[in-house]
DOLUM-537948 format. One record per residue: y, z, x of N, C-alpha, C in turn; residue number from 1. Coordinates in Angstrom, 1 decimal. Atoms other than C-alpha are relative to their C-alpha. Example, Ala and Ser with C-alpha at 12.3 -4.5 7.8 and 13.67 -1.06 7.14 Angstrom:
# DOLUM-537948
n.north;n.up;n.east;ca.north;ca.up;ca.east;c.north;c.up;c.east;num
-1.2;0.0;0.9;-4.5;7.8;12.3;1.2;0.0;0.9;1
-1.1;0.0;-0.9;-1.1;7.1;13.7;1.1;0.8;-0.8;2
***
This chain:
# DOLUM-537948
n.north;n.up;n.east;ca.north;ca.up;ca.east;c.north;c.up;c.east;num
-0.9;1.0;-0.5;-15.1;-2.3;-11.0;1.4;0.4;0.1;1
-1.2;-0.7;-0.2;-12.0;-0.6;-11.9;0.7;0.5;1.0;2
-0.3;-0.8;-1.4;-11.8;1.7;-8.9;0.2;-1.2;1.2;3
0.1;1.1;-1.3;-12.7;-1.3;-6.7;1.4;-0.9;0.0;4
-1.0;0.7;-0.3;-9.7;-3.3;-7.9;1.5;0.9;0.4;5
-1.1;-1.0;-0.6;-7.2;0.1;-7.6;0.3;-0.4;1.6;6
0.2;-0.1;-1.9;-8.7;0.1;-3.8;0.6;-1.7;0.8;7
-0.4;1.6;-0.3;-7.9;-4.1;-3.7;1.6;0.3;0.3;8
-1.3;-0.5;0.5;-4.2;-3.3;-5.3;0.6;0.7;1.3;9
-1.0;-0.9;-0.8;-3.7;-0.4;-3.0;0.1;-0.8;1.7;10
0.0;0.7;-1.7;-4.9;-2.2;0.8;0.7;-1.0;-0.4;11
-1.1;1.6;0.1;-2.4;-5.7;-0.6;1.3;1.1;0.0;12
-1.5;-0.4;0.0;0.6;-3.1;-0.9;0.4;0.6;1.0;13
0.2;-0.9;-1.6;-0.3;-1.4;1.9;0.6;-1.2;1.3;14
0.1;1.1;-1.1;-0.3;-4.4;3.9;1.4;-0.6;0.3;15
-1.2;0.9;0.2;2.8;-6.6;2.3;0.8;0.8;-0.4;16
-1.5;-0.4;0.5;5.1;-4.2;0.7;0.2;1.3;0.7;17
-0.1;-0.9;-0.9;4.7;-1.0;3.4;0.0;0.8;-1.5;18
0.6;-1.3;0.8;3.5;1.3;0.4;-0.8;0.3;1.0;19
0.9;-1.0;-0.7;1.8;4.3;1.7;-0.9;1.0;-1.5;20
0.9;-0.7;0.6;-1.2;5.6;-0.2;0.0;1.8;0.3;21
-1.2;-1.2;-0.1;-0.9;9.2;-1.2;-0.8;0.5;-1.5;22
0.9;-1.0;0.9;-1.9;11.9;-4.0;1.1;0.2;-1.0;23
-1.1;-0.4;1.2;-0.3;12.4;-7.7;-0.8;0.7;-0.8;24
0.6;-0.8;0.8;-1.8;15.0;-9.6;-1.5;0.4;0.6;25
0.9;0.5;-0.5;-4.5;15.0;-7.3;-0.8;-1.2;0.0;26
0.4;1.1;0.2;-5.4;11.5;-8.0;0.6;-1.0;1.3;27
-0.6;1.2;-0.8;-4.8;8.2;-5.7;1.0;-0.5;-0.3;28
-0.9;1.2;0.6;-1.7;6.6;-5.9;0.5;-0.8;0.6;29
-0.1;1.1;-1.2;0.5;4.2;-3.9;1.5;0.9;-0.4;30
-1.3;-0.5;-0.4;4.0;5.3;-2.6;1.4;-1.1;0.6;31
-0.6;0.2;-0.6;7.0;3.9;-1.9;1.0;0.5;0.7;32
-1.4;-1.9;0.0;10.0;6.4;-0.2;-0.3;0.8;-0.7;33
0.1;-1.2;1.1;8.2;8.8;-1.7;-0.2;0.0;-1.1;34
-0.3;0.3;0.9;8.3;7.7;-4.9;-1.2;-0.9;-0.4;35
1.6;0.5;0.7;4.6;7.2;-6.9;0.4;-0.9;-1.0;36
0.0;1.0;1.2;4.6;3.9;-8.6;-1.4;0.1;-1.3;37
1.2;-0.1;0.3;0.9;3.6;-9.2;-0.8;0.8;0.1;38
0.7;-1.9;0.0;-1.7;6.6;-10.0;-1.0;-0.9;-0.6;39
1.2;-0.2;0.4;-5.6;6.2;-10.5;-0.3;0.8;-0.7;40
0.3;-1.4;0.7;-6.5;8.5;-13.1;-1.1;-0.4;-0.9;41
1.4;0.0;1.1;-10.2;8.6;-15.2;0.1;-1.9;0.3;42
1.0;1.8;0.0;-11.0;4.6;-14.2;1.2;-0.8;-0.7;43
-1.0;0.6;0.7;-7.4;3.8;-15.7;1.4;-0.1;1.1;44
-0.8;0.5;-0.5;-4.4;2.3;-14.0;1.5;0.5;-0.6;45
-1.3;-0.5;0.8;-1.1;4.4;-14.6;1.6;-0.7;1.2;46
-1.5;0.8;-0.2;2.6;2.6;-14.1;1.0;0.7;0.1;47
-1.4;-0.1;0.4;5.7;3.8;-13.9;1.1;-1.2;0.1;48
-0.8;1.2;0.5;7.8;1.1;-15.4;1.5;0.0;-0.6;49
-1.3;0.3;0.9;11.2;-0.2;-16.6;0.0;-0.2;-1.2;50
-0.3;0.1;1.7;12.0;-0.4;-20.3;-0.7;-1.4;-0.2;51
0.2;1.6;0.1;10.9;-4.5;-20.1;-1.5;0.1;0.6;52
1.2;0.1;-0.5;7.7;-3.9;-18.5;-0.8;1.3;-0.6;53
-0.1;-1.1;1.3;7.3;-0.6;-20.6;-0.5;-0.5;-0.7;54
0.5;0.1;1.4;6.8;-2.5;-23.5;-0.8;-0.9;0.1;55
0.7;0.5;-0.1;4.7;-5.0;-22.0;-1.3;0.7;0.4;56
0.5;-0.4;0.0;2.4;-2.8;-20.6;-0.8;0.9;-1.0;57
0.2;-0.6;0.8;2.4;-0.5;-23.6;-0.7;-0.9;-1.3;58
0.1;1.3;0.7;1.7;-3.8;-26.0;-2.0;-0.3;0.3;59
1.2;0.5;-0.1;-2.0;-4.0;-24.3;-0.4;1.2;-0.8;60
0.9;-1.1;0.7;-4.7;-2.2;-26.2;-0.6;0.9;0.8;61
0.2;-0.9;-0.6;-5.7;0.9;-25.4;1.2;0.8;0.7;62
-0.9;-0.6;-0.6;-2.6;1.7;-23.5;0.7;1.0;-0.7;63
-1.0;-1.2;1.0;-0.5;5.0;-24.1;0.6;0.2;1.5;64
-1.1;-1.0;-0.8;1.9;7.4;-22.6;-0.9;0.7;0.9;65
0.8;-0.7;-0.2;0.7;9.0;-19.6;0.2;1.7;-0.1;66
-0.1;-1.6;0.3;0.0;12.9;-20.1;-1.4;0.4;0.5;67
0.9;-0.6;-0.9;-1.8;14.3;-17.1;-0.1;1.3;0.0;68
0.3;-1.6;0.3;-1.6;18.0;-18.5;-0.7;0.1;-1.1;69
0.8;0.0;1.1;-3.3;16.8;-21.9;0.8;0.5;-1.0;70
-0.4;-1.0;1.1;-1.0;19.2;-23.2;1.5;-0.9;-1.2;71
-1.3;0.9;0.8;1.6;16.4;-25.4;1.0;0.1;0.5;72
-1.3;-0.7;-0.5;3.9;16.6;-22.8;-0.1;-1.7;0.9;73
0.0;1.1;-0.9;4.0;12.6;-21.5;1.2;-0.2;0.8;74
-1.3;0.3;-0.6;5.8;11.4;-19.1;0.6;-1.4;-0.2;75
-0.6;0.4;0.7;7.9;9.1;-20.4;0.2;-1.8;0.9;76
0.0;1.3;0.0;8.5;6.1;-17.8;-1.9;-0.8;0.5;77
1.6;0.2;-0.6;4.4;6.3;-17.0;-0.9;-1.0;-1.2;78
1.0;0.6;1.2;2.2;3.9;-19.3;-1.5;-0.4;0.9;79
1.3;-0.5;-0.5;-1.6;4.7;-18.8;-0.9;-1.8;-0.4;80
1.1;1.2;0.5;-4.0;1.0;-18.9;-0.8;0.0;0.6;81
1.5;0.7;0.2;-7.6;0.3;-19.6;-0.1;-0.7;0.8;82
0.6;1.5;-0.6;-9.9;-1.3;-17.5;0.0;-1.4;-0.3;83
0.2;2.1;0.8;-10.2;-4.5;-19.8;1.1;-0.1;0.4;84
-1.8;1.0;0.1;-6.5;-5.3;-18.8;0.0;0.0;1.7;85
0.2;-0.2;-1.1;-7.5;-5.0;-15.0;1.1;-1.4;0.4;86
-0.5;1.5;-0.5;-6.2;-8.8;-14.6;1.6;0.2;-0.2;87
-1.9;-0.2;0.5;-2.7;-7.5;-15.7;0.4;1.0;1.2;88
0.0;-1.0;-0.9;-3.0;-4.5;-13.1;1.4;-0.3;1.3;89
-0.9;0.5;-0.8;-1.4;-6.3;-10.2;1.4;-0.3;-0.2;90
-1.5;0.3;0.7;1.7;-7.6;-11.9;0.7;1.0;-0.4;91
-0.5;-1.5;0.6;2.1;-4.1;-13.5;0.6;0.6;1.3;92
-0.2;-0.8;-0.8;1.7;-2.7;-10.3;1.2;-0.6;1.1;93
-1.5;0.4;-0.7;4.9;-5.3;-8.6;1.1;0.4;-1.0;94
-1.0;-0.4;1.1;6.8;-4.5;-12.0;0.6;1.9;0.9;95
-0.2;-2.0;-0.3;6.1;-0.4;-11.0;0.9;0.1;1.4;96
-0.4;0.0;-1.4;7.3;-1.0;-7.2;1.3;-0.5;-0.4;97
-0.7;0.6;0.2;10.0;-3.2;-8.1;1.2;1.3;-0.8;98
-0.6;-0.9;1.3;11.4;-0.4;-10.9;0.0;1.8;1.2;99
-0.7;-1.3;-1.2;11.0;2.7;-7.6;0.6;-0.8;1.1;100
-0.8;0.8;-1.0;12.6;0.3;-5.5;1.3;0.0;-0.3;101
-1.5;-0.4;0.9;15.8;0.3;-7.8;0.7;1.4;0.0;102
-0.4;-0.7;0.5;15.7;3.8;-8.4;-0.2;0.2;1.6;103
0.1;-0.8;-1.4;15.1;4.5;-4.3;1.6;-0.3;0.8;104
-1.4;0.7;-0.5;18.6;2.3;-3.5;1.1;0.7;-0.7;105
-1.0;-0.6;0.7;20.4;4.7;-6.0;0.7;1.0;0.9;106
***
């Protein structure tokens, strides 16, 4: 079900907010100017977030830092969420857009 709601997620940003789908680590993610908000990775939903949505996202269970080399090297504004929080996904994923949108106007 996971994958299916990423694929939901990604065709609604696609549509309304002119993200372009697109590859992060070799994985799916969604783009805006370049700039990867959201990344599919192992059936999990990764963010890049502001300090305020950071700690909400980080706050669900299971969530961590994401670290796509394994090797303890996270990246730092990325927070990695569980399927079970799928209902949270969407919002995460306008928080993530919202937060490279800022940093695309810089």
């Amino acid at each position: 079900m996971s994958e299916e709601k990423y694929n939901a997620i990604g065709q609604s940003f696609t549509a309304i907010h002119q993200a372009e789908i697109s590859k992060l680590f070799g994985k799916p993610c969604l783009k805006f100017n370049g700039r990867a908000f959201v990344c599919y990775y192992n059936g999990d939903m990764v963010f890049r977030l502001n300090a305020e949505s950071h700690k909400t996202a980080f706050a669900l269970k299971g969530s961590r830092l994401f670290d796509p080399s394994g090797l303890n090297r996270p990246m730092m504004d990325w927070v990695q969420v569980k399927p079970a929080h799928e209902m949270e996904w969407t919002m995460l994923a306008e928080a993530a857009m919202d937060f490279v949108k800022g940093k695309t106007n810089q």
